[in-house]
N, C-alpha and C positions, 0 to 999 in steps of 0.2 A: 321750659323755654324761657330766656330771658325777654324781659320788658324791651317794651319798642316804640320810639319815640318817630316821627313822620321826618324826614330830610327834609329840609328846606330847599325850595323853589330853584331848578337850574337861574342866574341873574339874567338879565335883559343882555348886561355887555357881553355876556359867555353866548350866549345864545346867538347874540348879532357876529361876533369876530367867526363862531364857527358857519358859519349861514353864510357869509361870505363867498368862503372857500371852498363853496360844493360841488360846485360843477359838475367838478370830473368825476365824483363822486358815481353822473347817473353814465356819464359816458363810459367808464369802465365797466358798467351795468350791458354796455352795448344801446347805447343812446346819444344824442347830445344835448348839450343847454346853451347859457349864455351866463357863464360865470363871469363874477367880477375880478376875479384871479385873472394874471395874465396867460394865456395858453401854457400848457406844457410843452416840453421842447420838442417842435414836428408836429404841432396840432394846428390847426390852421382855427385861425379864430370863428368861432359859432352865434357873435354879436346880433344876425338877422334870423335867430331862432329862437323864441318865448321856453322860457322854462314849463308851459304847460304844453307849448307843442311838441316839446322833449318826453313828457311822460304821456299823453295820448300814444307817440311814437313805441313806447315799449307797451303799453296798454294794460299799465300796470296799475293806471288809477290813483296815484300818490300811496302806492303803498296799500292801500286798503285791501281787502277782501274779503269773500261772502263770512257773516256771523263776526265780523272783527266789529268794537267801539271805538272811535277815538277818546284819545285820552287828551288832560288840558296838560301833562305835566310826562318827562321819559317815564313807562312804568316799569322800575326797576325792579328785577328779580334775582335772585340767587337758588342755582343749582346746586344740590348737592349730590353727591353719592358715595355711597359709601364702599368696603374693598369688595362688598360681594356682588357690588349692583343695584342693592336699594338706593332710591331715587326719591328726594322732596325739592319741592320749591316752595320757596319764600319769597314775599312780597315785603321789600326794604323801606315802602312806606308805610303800609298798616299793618307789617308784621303777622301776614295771616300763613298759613302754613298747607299746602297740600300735599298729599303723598300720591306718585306719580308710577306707572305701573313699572318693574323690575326690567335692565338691560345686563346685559352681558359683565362679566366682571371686569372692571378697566383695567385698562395697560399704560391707556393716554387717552385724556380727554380736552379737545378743541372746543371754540367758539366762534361765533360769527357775528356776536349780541343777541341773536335770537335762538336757534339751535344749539345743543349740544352734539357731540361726535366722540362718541364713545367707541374707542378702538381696543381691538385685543390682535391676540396671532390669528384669525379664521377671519375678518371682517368690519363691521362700523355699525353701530346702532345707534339712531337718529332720534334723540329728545327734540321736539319742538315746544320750548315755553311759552308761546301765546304773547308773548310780549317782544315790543321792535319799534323801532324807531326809522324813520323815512326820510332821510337829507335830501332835500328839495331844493337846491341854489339858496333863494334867499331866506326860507324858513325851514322848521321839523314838521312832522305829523307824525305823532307816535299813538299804537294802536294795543289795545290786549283782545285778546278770544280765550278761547277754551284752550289747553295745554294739549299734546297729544303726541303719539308714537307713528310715525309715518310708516318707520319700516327698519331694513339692513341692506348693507352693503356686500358683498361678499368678495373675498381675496385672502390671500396669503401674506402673511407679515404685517405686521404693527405697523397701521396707513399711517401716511404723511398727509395732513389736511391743509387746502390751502383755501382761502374765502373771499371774497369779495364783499364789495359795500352796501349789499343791497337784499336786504334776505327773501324777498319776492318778485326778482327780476333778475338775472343772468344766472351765473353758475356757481359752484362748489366742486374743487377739485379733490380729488381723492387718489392716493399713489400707493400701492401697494409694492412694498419694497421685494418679498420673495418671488411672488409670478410675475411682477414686472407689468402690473396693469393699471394704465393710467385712465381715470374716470372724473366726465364734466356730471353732476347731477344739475337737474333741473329746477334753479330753486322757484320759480313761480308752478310750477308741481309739488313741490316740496313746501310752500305755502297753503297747498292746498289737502295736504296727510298722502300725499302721492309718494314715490320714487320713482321717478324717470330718469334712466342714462340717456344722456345727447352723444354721448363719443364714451367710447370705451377702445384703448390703444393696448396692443401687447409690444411689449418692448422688450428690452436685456434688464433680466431683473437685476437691481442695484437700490442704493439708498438714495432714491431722487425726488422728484414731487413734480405736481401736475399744476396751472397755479393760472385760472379762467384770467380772460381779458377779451372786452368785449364780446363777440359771437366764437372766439375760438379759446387759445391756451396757449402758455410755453409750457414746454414740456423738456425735462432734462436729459440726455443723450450719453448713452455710456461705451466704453467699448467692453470687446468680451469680457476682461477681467472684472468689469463692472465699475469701473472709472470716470467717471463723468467729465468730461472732455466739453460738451457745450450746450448751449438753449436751443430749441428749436422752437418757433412762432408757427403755428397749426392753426387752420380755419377749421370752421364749424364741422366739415367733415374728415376731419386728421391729417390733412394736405399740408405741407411743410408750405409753408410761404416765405421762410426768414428764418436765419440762426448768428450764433455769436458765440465765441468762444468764453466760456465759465468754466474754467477748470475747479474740482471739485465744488459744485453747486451744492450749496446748505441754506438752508432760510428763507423765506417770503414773508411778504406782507402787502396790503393793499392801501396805498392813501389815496386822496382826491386829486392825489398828481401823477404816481404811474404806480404799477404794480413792481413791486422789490426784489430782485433775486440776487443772495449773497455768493462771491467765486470767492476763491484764492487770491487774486488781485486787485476785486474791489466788488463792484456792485453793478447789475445790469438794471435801468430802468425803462419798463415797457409803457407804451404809451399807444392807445389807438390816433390814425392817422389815415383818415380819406380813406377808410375799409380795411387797410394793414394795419401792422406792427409794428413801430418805429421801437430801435432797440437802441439803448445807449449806454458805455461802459462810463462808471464814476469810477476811476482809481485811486486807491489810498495812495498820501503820501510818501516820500518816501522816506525809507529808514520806520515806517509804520509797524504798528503794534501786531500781534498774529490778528487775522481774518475774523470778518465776527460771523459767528454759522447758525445765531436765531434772532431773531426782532419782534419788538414788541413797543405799541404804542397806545396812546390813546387811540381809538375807533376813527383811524380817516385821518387824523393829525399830518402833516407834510412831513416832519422830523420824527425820526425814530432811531430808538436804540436797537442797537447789536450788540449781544455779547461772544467772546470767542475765546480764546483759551489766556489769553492777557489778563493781568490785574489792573482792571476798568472798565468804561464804556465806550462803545462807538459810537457816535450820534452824526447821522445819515440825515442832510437836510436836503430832499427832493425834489423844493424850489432852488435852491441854490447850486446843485449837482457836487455839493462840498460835502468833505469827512472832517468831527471834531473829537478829537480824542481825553477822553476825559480822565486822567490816572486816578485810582486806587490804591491802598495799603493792601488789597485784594483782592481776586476776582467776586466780585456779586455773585448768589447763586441767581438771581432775577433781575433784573431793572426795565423800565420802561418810560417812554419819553411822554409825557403831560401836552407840551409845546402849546401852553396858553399865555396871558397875557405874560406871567412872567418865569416863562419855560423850560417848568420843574420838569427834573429826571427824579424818579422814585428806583430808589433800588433798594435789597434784599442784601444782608450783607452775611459772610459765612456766620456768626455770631447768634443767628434772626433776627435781626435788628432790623427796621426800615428806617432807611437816611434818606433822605430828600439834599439836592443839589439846586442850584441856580444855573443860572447862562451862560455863567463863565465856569463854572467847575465848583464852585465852593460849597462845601455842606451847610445848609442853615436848620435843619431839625432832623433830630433822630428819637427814635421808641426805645425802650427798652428790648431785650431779646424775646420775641414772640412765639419763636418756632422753640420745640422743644426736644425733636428728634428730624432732622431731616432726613435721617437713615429711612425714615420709616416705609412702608410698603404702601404708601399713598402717594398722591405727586403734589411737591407744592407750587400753587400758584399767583400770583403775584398781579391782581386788574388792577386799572384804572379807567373812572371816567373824569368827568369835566369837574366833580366836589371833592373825592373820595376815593380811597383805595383799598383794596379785599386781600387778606392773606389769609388762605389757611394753614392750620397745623393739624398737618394728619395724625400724630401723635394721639391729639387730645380731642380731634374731631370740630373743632370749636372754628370760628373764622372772625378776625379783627378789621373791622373798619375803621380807614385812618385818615382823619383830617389832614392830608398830606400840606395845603398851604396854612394851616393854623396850629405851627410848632410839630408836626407829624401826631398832634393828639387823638391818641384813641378814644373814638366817640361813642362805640360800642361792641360790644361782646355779642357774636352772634350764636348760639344754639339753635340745634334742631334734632326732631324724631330721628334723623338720619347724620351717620359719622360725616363731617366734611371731609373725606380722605382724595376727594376731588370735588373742584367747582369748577362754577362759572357765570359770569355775572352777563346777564337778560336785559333787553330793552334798550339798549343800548343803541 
């Protein structure tokens, strides 16, 4: 195993600009606060509600739970696994190493910052790393425990996983594309080594996803041919309350401003509101580039990238209900939006190269080519959080951390007992 040097301290300003903007953070959790952000669009403002009356309300205790420590500092980990299913995690500050019991071989593996979601054709098997971090309005509380295997999921077809902000208060959706079943898990059960279904939905099996908000979910609507025609906003018990036209729906994601769903024409953003689901189309401009059909950002960030079949980025800003299109010499295989002080996109370039961008579009650091096969039978992946960014190369099993605001320099070489032919970065 390579040497290992402790990251330096998330800074004060990072931690206050994101502490900020938490808010919505628990309300998408199925709570409210009193953020400093202005409402999202349909929220009525939450001003005469203390951010701790917000979390008594979900009784989720800031995050905590039985046998968890707090920690002074995120405790970041890295999952690995490898093509058969062997499982290690690593601790990115003291570089300590444990080997975690075997899942299923992967097909595709999700994150949430604290779980893993290990998918194949038959189902989802659920790594919990012990490690998480708790957006509280105006501060964090980040916790570790002991690592653990909650359980599986069971369906047909390589799930669609969609996540929310909060890894031990609201939900975790699960879409199984062949049988067409759409499932909310319980993640304050799922914090606690459980697996609990709240709603399990049989629909027209198609390529669609399930994708929690507050106490219920949108969920995507197909016709026979299996065509996804629009969203449907579902309460707690699978009751339609709300829909909106998304023609072919690809992509989620969750910020602390509404939940993401990419269409054909633009982007739908979902927003709790006085018990509903306030749903609102953002449409690309026009003469726009093709549709971006994945997203990826920093954990909660308002802005995030899309990729779609274009050579560039889409950058979807939340608060603003605006698209910016950032051209390319080629499509990225990865990119992902930063959106901090000075609102780096990081992206993966066909070459394996990581280039980093500024706000206006311009490249200001790039790596040399890191990947070395992206043929290969692993999936690569592309995180970031608020210092640093994780690529591995399934090829060589190895994963680069890259000081993405200090020239893209790589800071270190990571190894482990186990191939990195899939990660995923913890604590987060």
């Amino acid at each position: 195993m390579s040497p290992y040097s402790p990251r330096p301290t998330r800074s004060a300003g990072l931690a206050g600009a994101a502490a900020g903007a938490a808010a919505l953070a628990l309300l998408l959790a199925g709570c409210s606060a009193s953020p400093s952000d202005a409402p999202a669009p349909g929220q009525a403002s939450s001003s005469d509600a203390s951010a701790d009356d917000a979390t008594e309300d979900t009784g989720a205790g800031h995050g905590k739970i039985e046998g968890a420590a707090e920690a002074p500092e995120p405790p970041l980990h890295l999952v690995s696994i490898d093509a058969g299913g062997s499982v290690s995690l690593l601790d990115l500050l003291d570089g300590t190493e444990t080997e975690l019991d075997d899942v299923r071989a992967p097909q595709e593996v999700s994150t949430d910052g604290r779980y893993a979601f290990v998918a194949d054709e038959h189902g989802v098997d659920v790594i919990d790393s012990g490690a998480w971090t708790w957006d509280h309005v105006d501060h964090f509380h980040y916790y570790r425990a002991a690592p653990a295997a909650p359980g599986s999921i069971a369906g047909e077809g390589v799930a669609t996983i969609a996540t929310g902000m909060l890894s031990t208060a609201g939900s975790t959706g699960v879409f199984f594309p062949e049988s067409g079943e759409a499932v909310l898990l319980d993640n304050g059960a799922l914090s606690k080594g459980e697996i609990s279904e709240t709603l399990r939905l049989e629909v027209t099996p198609h390529d669609g996803l399930i994708a929690p908000i507050g106490e219920g979910a949108l969920v995507t609507d197909a016709n026979r041919d299996g065509d996804i025609e629009r969203l449907r906003a579902v309460d707690a018990e699978g009751t339609e309350t709300d829909s909106i036209a998304c023609v072919d729906a690809s992509g989620t994601i969750t910020t602390r401003l509404a939940v993401v769903v990419g269409c054909a024409d633009g982007a739908v953003l979902a927003t709790p509101s006085d018990g509903a689901t306030e749903l609102t189309k953002v449409a690309y401009p026009a003469d726009a580039a093709p549709p971006a059909t994945e997203f990826s950002a920093r954990k909660g960030r308002p802005t995030v990238a899309g990729l779609g079949d274009g050579s560039g980025v889409w950058l979807l800003d939340t608060r603003e209900q605006s698209w910016r299109w950032i051209a390319m010499p080629e499509r990225p295989l990865a990119a992902s939006a930063v959106d901090d002080e000075t609102e780096h996109l990081v992206a993966l370039a066909p070459d394996g190269s990581v280039r980093v961008f500024d706000a206006s579009g311009a490249e200001t650091a790039a790596t040399e080519p890191l990947i070395t096969d992206a043929d290969h039978d692993g999936q690569v992946s592309l995180t970031v959080d608020a210092q640093r960014a994780y690529l591995n190369d399934p090829a060589s099993g190895v994963v680069s951390e890259i000081d993405y605001a200090d020239g893209a320099r790589v800071a270190r070489t990571l190894e482990s007992g186990v191939a990195a032919d899939f990660i995923a970065e913890t604590g987060r």
